[in-house]
Predicted model as a PDB file, atoms N, CA, C, CB and O in Angstrom, pLDDT in the B-factor column:
MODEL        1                                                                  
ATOM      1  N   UNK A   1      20.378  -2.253 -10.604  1.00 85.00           N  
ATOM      2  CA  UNK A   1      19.562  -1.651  -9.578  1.00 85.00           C  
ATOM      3  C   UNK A   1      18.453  -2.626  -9.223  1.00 85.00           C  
ATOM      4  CB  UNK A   1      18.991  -0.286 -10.039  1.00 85.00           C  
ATOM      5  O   UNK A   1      17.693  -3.189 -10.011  1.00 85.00           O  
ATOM      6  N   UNK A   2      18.502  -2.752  -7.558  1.00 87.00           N  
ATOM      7  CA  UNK A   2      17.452  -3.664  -7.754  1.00 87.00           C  
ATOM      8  C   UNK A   2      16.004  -2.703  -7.466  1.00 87.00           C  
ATOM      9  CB  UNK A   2      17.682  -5.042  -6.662  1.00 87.00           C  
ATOM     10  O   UNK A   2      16.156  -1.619  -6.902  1.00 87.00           O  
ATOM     11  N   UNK A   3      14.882  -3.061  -7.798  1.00 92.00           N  
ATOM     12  CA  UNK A   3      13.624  -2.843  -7.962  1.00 92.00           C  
ATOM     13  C   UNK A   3      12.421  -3.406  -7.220  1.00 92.00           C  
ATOM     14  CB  UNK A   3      13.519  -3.074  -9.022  1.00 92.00           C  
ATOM     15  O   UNK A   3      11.616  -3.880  -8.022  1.00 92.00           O  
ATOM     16  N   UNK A   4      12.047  -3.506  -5.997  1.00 91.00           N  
ATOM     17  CA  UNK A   4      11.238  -3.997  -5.359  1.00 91.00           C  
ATOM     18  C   UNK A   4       9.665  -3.896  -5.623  1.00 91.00           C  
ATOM     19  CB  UNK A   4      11.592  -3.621  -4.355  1.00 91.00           C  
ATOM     20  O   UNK A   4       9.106  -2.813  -5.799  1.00 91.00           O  
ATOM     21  N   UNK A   5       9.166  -4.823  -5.631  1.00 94.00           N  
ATOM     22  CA  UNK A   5       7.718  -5.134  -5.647  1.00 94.00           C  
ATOM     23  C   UNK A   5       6.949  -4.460  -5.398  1.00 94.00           C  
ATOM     24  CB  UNK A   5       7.351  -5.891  -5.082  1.00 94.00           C  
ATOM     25  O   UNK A   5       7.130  -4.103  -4.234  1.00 94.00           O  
ATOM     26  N   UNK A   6       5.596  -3.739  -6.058  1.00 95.00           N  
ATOM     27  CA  UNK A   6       5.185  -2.682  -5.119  1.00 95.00           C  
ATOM     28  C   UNK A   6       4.097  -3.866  -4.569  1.00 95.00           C  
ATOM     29  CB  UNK A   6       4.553  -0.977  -5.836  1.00 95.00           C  
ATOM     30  O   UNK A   6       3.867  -5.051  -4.811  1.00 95.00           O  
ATOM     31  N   UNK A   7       3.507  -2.664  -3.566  1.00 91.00           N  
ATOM     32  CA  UNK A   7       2.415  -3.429  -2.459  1.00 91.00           C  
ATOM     33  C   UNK A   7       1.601  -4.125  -2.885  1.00 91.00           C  
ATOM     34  CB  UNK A   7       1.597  -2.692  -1.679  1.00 91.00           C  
ATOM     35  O   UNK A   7       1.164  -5.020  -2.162  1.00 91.00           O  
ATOM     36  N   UNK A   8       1.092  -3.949  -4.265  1.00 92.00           N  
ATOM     37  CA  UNK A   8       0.031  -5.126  -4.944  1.00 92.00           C  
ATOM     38  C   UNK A   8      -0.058  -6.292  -5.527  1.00 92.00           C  
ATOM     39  CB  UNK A   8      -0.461  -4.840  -5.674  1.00 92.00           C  
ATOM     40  O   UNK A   8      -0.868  -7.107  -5.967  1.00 92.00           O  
ATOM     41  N   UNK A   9       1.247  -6.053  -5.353  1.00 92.00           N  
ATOM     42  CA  UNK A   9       1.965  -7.436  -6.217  1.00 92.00           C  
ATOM     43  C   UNK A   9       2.504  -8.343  -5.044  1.00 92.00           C  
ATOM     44  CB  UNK A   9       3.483  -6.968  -7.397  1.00 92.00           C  
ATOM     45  O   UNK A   9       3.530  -9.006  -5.198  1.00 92.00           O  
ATOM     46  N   UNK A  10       1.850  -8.353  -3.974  1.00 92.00           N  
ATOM     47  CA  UNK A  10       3.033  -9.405  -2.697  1.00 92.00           C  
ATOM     48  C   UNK A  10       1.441  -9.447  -1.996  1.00 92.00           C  
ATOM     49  CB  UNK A  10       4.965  -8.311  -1.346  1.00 92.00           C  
ATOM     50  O   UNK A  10       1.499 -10.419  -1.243  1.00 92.00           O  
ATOM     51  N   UNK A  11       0.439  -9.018  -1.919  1.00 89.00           N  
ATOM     52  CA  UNK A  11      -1.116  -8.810  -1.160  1.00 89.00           C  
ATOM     53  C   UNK A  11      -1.522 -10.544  -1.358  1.00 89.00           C  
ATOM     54  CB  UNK A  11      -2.523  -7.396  -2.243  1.00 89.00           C  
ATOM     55  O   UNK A  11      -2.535 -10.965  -0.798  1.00 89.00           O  
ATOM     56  N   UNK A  12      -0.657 -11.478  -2.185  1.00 87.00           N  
ATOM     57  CA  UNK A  12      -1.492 -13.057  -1.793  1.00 87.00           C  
ATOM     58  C   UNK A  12      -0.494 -14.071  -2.195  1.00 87.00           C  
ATOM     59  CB  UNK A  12      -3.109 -13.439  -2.765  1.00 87.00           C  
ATOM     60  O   UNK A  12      -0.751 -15.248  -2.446  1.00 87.00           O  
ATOM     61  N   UNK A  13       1.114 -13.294  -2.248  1.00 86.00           N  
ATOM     62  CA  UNK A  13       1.369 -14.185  -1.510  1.00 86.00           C  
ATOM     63  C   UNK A  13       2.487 -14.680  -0.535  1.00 86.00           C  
ATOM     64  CB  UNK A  13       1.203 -14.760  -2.125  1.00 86.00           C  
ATOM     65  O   UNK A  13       3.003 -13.845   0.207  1.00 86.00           O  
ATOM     66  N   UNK A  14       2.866 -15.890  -0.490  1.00 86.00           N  
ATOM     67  CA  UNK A  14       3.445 -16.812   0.850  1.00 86.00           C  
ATOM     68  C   UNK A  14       4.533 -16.981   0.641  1.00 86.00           C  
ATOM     69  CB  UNK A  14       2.941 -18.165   1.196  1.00 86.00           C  
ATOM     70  O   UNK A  14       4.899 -17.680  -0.304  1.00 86.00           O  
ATOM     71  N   UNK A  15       5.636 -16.193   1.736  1.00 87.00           N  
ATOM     72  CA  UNK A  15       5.324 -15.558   2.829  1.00 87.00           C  
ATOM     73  C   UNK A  15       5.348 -14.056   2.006  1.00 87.00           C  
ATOM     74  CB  UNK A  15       6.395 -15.875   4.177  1.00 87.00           C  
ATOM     75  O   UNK A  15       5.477 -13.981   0.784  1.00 87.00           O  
ATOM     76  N   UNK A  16       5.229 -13.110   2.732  1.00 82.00           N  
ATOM     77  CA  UNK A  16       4.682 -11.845   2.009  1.00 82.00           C  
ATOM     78  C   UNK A  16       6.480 -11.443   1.904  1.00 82.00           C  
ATOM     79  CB  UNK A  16       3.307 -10.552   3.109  1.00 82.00           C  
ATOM     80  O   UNK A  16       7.346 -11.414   2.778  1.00 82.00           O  
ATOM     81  N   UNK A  17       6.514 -11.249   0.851  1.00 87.00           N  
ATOM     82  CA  UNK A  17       7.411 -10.172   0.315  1.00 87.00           C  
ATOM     83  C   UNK A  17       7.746  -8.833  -0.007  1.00 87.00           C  
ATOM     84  CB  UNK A  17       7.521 -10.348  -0.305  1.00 87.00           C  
ATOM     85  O   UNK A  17       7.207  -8.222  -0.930  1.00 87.00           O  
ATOM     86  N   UNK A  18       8.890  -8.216   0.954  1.00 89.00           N  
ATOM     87  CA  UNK A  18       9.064  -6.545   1.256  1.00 89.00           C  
ATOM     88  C   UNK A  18       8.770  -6.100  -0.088  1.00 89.00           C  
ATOM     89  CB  UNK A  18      10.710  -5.922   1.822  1.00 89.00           C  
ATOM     90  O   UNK A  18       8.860  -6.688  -1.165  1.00 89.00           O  
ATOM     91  N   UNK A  19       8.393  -4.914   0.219  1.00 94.00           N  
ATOM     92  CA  UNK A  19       7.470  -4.051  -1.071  1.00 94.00           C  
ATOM     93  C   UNK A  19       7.593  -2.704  -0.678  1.00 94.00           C  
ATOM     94  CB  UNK A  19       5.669  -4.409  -1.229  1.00 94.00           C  
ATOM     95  O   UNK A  19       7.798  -2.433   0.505  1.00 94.00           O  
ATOM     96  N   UNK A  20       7.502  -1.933  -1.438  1.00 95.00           N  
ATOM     97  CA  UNK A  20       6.881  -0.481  -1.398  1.00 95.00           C  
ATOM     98  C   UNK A  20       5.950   0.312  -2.292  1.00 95.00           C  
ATOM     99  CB  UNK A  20       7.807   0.261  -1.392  1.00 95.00           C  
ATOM    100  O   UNK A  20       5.397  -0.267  -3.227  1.00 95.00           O  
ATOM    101  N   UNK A  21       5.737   1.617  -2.062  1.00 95.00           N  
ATOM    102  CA  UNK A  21       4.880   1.346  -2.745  1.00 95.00           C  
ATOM    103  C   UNK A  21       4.930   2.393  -3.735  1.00 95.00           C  
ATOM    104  CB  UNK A  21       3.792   1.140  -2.082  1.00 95.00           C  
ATOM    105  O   UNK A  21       5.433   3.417  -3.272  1.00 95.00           O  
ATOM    106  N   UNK A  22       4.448   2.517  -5.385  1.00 96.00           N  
ATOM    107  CA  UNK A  22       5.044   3.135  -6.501  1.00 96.00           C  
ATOM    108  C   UNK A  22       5.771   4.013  -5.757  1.00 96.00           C  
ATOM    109  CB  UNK A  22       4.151   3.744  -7.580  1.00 96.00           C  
ATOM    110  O   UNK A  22       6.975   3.801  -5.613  1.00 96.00           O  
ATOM    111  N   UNK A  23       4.987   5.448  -5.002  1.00 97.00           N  
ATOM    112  CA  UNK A  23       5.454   6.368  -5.450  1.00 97.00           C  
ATOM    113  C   UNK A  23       6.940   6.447  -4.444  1.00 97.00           C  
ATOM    114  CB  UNK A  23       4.356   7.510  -5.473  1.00 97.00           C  
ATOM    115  O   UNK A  23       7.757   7.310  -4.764  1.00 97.00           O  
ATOM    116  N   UNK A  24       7.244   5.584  -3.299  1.00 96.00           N  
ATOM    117  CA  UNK A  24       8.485   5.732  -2.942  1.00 96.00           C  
ATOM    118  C   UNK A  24       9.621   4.900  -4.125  1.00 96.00           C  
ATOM    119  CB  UNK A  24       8.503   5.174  -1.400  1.00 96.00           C  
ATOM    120  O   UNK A  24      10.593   5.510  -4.573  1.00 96.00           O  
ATOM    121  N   UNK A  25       9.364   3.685  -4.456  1.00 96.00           N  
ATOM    122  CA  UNK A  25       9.836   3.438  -6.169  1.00 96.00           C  
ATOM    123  C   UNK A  25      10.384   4.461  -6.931  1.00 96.00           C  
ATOM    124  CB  UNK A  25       8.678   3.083  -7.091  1.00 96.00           C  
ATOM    125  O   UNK A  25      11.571   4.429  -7.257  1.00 96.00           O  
ATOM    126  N   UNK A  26       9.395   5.660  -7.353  1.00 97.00           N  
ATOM    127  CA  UNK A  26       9.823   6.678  -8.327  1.00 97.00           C  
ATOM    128  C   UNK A  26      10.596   7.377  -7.656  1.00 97.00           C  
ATOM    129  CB  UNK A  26       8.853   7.483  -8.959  1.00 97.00           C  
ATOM    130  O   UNK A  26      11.584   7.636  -8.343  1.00 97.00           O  
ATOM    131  N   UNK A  27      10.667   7.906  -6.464  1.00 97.00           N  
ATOM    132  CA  UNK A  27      11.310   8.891  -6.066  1.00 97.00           C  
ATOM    133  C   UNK A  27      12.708   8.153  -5.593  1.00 97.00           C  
ATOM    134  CB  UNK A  27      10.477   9.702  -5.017  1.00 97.00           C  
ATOM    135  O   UNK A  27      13.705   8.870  -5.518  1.00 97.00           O  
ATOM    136  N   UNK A  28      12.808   6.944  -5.316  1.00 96.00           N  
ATOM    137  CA  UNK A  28      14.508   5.925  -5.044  1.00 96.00           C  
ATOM    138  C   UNK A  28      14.879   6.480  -6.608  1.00 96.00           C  
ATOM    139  CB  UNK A  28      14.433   3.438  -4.815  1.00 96.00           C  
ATOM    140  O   UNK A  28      15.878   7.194  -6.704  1.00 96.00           O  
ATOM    141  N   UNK A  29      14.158   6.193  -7.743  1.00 96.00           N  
ATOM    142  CA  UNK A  29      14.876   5.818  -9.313  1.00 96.00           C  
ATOM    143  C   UNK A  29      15.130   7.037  -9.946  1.00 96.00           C  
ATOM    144  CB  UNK A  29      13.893   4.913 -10.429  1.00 96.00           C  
ATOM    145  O   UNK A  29      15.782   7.235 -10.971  1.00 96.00           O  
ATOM    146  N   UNK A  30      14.401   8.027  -9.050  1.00 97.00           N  
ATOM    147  CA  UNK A  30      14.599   9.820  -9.363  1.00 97.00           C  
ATOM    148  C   UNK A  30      16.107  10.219  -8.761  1.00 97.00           C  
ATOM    149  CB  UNK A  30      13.194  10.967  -8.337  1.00 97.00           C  
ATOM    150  O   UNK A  30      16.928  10.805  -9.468  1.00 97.00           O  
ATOM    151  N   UNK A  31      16.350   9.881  -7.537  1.00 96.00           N  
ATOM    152  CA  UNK A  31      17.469  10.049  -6.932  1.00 96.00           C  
ATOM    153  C   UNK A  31      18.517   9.470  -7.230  1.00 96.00           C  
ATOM    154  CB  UNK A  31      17.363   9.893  -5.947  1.00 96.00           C  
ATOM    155  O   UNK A  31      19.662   9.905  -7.348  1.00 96.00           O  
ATOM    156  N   UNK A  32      18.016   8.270  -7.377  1.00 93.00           N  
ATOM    157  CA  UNK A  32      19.684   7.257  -8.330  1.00 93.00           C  
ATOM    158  C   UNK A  32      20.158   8.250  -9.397  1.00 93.00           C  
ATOM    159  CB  UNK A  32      19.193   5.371  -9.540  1.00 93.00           C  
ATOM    160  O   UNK A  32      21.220   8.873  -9.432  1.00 93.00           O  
ATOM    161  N   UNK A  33      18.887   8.259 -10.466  1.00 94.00           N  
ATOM    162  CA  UNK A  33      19.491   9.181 -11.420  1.00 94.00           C  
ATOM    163  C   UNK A  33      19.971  10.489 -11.451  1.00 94.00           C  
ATOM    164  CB  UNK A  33      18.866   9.252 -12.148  1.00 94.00           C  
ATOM    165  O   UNK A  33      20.731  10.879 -12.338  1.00 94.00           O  
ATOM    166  N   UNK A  34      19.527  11.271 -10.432  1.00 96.00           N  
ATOM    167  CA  UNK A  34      19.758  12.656 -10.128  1.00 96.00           C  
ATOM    168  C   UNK A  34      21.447  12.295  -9.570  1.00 96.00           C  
ATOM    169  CB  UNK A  34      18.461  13.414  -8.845  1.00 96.00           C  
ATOM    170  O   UNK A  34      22.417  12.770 -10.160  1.00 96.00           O  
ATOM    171  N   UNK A  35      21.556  11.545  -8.566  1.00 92.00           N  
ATOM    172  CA  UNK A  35      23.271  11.630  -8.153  1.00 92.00           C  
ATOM    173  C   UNK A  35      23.934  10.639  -9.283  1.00 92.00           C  
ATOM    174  CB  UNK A  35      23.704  10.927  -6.285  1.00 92.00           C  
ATOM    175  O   UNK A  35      25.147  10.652  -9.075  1.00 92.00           O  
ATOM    176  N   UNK A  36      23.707  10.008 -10.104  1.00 90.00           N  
ATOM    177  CA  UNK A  36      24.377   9.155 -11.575  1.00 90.00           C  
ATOM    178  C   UNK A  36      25.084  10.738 -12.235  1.00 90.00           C  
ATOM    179  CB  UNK A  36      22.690   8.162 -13.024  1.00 90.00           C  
ATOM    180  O   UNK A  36      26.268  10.927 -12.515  1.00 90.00           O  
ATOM    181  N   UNK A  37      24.053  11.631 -12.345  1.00 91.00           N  
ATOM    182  CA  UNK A  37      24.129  12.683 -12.949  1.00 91.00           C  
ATOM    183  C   UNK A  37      25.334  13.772 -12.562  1.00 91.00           C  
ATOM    184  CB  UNK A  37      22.900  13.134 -12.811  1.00 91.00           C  
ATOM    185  O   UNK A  37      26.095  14.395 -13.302  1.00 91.00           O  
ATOM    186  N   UNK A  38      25.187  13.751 -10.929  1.00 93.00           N  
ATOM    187  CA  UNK A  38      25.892  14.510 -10.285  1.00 93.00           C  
ATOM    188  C   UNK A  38      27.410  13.965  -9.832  1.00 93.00           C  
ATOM    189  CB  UNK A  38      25.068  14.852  -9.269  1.00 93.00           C  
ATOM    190  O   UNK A  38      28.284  14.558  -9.200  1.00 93.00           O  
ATOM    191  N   UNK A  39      27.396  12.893 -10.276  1.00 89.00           N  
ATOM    192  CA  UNK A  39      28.548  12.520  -9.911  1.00 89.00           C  
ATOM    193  C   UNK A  39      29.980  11.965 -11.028  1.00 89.00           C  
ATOM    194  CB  UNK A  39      28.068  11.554  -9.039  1.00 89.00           C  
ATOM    195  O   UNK A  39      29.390  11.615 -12.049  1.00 89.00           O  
ATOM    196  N   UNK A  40      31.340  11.770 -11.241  1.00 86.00           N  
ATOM    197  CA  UNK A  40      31.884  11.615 -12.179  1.00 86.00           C  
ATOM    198  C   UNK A  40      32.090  10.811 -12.132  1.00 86.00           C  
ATOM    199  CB  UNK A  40      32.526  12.088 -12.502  1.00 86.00           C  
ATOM    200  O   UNK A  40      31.972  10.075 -13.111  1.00 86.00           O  
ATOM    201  N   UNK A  41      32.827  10.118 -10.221  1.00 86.00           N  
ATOM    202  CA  UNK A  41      33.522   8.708  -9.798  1.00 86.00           C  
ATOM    203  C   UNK A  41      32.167   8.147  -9.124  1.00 86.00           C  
ATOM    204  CB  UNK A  41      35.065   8.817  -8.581  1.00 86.00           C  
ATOM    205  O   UNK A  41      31.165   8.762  -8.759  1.00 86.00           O  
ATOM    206  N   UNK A  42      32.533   6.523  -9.076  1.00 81.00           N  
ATOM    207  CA  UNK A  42      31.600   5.977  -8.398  1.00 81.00           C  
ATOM    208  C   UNK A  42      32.460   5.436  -7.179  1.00 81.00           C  
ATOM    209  CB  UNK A  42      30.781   4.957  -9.239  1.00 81.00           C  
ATOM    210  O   UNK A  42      33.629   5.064  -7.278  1.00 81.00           O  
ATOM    211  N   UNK A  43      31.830   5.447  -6.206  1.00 80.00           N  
ATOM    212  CA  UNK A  43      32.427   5.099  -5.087  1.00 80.00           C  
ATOM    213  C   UNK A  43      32.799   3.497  -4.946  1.00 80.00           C  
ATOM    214  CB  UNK A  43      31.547   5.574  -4.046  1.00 80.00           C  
ATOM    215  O   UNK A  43      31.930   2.632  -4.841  1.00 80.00           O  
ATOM    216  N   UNK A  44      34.184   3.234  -4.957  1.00 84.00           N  
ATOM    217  CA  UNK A  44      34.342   1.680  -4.377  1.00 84.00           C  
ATOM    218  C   UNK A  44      34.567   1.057  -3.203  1.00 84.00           C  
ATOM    219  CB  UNK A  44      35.162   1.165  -4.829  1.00 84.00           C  
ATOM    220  O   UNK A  44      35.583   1.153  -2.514  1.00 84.00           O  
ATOM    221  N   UNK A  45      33.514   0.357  -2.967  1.00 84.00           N  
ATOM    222  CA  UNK A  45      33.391  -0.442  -1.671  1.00 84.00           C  
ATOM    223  C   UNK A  45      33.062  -1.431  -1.938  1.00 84.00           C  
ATOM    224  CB  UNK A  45      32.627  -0.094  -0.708  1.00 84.00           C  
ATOM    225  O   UNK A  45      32.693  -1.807  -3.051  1.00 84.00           O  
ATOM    226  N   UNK A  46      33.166  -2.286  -0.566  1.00 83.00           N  
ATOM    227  CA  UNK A  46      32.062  -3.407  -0.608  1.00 83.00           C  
ATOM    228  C   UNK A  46      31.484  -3.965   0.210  1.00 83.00           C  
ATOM    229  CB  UNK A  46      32.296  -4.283  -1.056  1.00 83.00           C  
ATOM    230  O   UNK A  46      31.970  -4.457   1.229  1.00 83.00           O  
ATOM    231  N   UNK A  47      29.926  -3.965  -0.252  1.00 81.00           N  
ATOM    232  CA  UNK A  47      28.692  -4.093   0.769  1.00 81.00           C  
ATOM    233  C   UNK A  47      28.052  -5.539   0.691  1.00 81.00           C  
ATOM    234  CB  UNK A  47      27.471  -2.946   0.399  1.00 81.00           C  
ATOM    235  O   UNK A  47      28.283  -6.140  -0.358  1.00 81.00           O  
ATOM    236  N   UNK A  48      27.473  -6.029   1.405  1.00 78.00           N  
ATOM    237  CA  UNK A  48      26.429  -7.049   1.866  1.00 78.00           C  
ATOM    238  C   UNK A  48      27.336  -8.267   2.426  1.00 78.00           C  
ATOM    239  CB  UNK A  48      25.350  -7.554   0.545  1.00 78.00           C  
ATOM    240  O   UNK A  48      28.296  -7.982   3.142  1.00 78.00           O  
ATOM    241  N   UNK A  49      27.068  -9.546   2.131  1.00 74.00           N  
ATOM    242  CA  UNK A  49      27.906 -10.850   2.385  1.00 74.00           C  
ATOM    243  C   UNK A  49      27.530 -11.834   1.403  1.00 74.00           C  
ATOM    244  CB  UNK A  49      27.693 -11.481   3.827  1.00 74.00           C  
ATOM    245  O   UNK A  49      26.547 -11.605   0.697  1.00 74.00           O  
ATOM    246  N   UNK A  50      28.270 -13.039   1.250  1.00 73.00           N  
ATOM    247  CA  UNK A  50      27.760 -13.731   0.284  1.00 73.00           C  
ATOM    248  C   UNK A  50      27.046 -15.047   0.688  1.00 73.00           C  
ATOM    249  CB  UNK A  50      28.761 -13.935  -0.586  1.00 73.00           C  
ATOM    250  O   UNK A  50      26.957 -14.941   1.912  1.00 73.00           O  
ATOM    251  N   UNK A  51      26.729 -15.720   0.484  1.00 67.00           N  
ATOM    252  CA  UNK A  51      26.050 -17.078   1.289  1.00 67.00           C  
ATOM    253  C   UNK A  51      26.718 -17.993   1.123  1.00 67.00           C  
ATOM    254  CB  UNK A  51      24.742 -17.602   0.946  1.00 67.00           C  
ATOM    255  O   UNK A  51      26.412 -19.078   1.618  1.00 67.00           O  
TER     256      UNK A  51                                                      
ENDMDL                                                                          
END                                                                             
């Protein structure tokens, strides 16, 4: 899972790096785990591109 920076940690520096902030953090890592929970299969796909 990746885990993004919250807002205080990117405030100096170059170039600024996407962030959010704790409490949307807790509530992404609340929901991961809430559907981990709810679910049996994991869905297979495949997302992004590679470089």
């Amino acid at each position: 899972m990746h885990v993004p920076f919250i807002t205080s940690q990117v405030i100096n520096r170059k170039p600024i790096a996407p962030s959010l902030s704790l409490e949307q953090i807790v509530t992404g890592i609340e929901a991961a785990v809430k559907a981990i929970g709810e679910n049996q299969e994991d869905i297979k796909t495949v997302e992004g591109q590679t470089h």
